[in-house]
N, C-alpha and C positions, 0 to 999 in steps of 0.2 A: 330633609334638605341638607347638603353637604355643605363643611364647615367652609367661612372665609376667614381669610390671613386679618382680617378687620373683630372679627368677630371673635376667634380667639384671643387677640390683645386685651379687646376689649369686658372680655370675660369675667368675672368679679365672684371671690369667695363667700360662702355664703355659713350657715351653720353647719350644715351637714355635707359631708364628701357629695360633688354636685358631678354629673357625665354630659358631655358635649360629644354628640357625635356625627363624624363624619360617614364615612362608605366605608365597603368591605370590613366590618369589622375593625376599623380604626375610631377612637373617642380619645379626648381628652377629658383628666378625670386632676376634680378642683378639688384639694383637701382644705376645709375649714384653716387653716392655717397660711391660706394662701400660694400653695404649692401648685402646679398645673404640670399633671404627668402624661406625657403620650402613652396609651397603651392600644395592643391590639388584640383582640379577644376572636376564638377560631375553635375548632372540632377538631379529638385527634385521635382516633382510638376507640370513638365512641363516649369522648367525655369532651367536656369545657374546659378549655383552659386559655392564660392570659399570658402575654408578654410585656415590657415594659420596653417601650423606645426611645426612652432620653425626657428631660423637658423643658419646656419652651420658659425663656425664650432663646436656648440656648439650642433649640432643635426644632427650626418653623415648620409649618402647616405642611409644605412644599416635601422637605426633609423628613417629616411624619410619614406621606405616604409613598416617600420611596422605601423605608425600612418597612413598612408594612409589606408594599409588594414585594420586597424582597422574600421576605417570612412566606406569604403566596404558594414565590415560584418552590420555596424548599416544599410546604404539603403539595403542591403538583406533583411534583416528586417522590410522593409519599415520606419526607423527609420531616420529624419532629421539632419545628424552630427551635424550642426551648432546648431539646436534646442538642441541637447545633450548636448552639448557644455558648450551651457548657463545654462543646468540645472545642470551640473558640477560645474561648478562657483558659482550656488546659494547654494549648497549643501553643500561645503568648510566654507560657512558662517554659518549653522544652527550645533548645539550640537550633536553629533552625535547617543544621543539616542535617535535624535527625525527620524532616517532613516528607513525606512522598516526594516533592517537588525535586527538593534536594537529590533525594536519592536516585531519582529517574535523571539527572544530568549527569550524576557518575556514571551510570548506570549507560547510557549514550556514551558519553564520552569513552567508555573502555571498549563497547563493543562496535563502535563504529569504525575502529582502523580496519575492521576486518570487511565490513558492511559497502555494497555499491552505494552510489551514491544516491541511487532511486529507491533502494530499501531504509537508508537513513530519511529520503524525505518522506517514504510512505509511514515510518515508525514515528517522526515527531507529528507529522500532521494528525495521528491518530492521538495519539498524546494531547497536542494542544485544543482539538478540538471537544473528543471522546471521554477523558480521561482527567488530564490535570483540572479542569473547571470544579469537576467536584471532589478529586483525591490532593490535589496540589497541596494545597496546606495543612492538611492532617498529618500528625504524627505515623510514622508508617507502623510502631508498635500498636496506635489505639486502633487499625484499622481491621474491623471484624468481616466474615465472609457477606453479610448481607449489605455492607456500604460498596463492596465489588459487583457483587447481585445488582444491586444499581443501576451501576454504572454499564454494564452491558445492557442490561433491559433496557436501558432507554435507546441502545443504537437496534438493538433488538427491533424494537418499536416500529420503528421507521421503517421496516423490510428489509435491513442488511444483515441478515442471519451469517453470511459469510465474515463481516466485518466485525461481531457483536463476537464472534471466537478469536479474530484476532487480535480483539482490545483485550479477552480475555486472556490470550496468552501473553500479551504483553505485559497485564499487570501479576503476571505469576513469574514470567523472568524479571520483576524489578522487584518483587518482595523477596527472591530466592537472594535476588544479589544481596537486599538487607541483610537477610539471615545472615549469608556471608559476612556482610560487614560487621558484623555484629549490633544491627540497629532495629532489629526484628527476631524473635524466636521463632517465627511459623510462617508458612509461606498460603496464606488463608486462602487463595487461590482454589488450592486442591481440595476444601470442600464444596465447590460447585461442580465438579464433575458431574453431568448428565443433568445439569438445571438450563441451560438454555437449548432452545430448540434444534433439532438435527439436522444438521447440512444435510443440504441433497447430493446425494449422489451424481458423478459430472464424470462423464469417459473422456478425458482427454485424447483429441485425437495427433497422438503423438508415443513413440518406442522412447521410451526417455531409462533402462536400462541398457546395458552389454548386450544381454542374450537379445531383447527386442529388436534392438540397433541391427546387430549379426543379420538377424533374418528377415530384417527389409531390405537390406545393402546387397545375399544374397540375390533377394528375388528380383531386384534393377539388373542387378549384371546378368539376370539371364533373360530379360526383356526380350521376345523374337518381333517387336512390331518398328514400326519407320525408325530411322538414322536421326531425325531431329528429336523424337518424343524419348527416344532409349538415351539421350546425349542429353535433352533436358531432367530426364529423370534420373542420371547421374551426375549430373553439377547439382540437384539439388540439396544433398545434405554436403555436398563437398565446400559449396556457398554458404548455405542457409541464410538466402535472401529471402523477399518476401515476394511469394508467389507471383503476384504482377510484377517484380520488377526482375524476376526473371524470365518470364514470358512474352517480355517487353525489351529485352536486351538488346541493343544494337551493336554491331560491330564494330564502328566509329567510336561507342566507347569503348573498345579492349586491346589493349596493347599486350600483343604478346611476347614482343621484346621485353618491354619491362615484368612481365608478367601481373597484371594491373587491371582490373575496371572499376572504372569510374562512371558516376551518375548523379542523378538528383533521388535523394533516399524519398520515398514517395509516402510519407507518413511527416517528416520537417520540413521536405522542401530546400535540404542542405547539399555540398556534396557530398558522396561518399565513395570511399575507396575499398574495393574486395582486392586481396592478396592472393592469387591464384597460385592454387599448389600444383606442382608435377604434374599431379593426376588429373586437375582439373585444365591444366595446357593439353595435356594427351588429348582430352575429349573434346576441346577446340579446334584442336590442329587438324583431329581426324574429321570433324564437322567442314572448316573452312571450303574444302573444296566443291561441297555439296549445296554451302548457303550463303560463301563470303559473297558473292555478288549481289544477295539480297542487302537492305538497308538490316532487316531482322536477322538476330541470329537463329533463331524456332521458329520461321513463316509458316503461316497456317497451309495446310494440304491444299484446300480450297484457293486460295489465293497469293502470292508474295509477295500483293502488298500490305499487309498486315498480319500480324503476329499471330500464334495461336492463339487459342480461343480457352476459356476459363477454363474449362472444364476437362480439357488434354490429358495436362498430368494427373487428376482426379484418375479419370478415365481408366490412364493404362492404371493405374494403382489397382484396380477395383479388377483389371483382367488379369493382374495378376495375383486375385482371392485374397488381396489385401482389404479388410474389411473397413469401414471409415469410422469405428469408433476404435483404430488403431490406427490408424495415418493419416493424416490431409499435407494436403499441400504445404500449409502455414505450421503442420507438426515438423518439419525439418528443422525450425526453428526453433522449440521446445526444447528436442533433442539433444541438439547443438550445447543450447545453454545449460541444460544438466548435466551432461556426460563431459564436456570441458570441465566444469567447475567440478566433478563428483568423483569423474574417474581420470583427468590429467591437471586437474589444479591451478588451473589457471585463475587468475586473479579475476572475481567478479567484472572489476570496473574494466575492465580489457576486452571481455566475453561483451556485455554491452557496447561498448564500443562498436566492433563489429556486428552487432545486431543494429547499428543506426539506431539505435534511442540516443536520447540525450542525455549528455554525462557531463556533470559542472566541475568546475574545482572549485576549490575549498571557497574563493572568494565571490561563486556564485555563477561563473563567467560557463559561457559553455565551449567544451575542448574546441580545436579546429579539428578537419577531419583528415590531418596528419598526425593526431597525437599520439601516440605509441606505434607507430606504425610497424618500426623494426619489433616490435615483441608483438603486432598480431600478425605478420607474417610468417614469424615463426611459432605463430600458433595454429594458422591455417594450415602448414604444410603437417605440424603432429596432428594434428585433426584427420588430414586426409590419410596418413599412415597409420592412424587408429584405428578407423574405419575398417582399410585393407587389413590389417590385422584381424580383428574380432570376425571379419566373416571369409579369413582365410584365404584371403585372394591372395594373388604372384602381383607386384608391381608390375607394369608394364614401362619400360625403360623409354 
């Protein structure tokens, strides 16, 4: 029967060391001298062994079997309380910005000026959730490969084999930075290589280099089917919207004066503003007289009162032996965000921008969908010049 907070006070020493016990492996143990010690007694290895949790009445019944569950979740974990124990104790000795914790906020803090704002918050949230719970306050010198083994196996666990490599990588760029600071000799990381389970393989369906780019850009411009499907499958990498909200385009939002569309980004429900290059007014202008009377700008064949049909740009992709584990519709936009960022340098948070996600500043708020505007226009227009570059087209004036 488990102990009461009654029954404990009331306790009384006797000759010989006397045990009171509650659950899981938690008792109080009466030394003849009147002493009353919490201890928790558990399996670890294939032996017996004990801990000691304080004692009453300076640690009640209540407070016993929190530290007990504690000790618990560590064997859940396959983790050795007592072995914690002692790395607790060594940890209270060392400076505390020589801990993981420590070091993973320099560690952020240097490498975020360069970071979007969505890969800073996918990086702490894997941190806070993944990661610092069980690495935070360890010394990052005592920290050996199998407390990292860990710490992936457990997101492992769960089904996220994707996610369980990139906490993995994450805690191998924050050991290397150690090294560098000089607060770590070794980056223990690199002895897991080939211990957690192997990604699967995943075809992107998206040209995310030069040469790939090249030869899907030629094979649009030689499109021989309708003046809407050959004009939408040329605003598509020239935009890199998202497939519905390009096949969904109305005239009423595009000014070709200002050179401008505007819409509700169909993923926030915000405005947003695409910056239309040269090349992508050219394939307006030459559209307008074929469709401006419709409300749509790409009305379906079947009908003008509604847009084309999902499957359109798929379509012609596929006539012209573009295979779909090389392009989809939604790959224009992979593209896009590669080849700016990889091969014209464009500042992450700007490339997002114009992909309509959402991008905070520093004090959380999110941009309006004027923010940088002069610099992605003139990121649209090198975008579009890229493009005709690498698959060697003549601008059309």
């Amino acid at each position: 029967m488990p102990l009461t907070a009654v029954a404990v006070k009331q306790a009384k020493a006797e000759s010989k060391t006397k045990r009171l016990y509650d659950e899981l492996g938690l008792y109080l143990e009466l030394s003849p001298k009147g002493g009353k010690w919490w201890r928790f007694k558990y399996r670890y290895g294939g032996k017996e062994k004990r801990i000691s949790l304080g004692t009453f009445p300076d640690v009640s019944l209540a407070m016993a079997r929190q530290r007990r569950d504690e000790a618990r979740r560590f064997l859940a974990d396959k983790v050795d309380p007592s072995q914690q124990r002692k790395r607790s104790k060594s940890k209270s000795t060392l400076a505390a910005a020589d801990t993981f914790r420590a070091v993973s906020e320099q560690w952020v803090v240097r490498k975020s000026e360069s970071w979007s704002a969505i890969h800073l918050k996918n990086v702490t949230s894997k941190l806070q959730r993944d990661i610092l719970p069980w690495l935070g306050n360890m010394p990052v010198s005592d920290i050996v490969p199998s407390d990292v083994l860990a710490v992936v196996r457990r997101v492992e666990a769960r089904g996220a084999v994707e996610t369980a490599h990139r906490v993995l990588s994450i805690c191998g760029q924050i050991m290397r930075f150690a090294v560098a600071s000089g607060v770590a000799t070794h980056d223990v990381s690199q002895d897991l290589k080939g211990a957690l389970t192997t990604r699967k393989k995943r075809h992107l369906s998206a040209a995310v280099t030069p040469q790939e780019a090249a030869a899907i850009i030629k094979a649009i411009h030689g499109y021989q089917g309708t003046q809407v499907v050959r004009s939408a499958l040329k605003l598509a990498p020239l935009t890199f919207v998202r497939p519905g909200e390009l096949r969904q385009a109305k005239w009423s939002d595009i000014n070709l004066d200002t050179a401008s569309w505007t819409f509700k980004a169909s993923k926030t429900g915000t405005d947003h503003i695409v910056p239309l290059s040269a090349q992508s007014q050219l394939v307006l202008n030459q559209l307008h007289p074929i469709t401006g009377h419709c409300e749509w700008v790409f009305p379906s064949a079947r009908s003008r009162n509604r847009p084309m049909s999902n499957n359109a740009i798929l379509s012609a992709l596929r006539r012209l032996d573009i295979p779909s584990e090389q392009m989809s519709g939604h790959g224009f936009r992979a593209m896009a965000r590669t080849l700016l960022d990889e091969e014209l340098g464009f500042r992450p948070d700007i490339i997002e921008h114009q992909l309509a996600h959402t991008v905070r500043d520093p004090l959380g708020r999110a941009y309006n969908r004027t923010q940088h505007l002069a610099e992605r226009k003139r990121m649209m227009q090198a975008w579009a010049d890229y493009l005709e570059n690498i698959a060697g087209l003549q601008h059309e004036p």
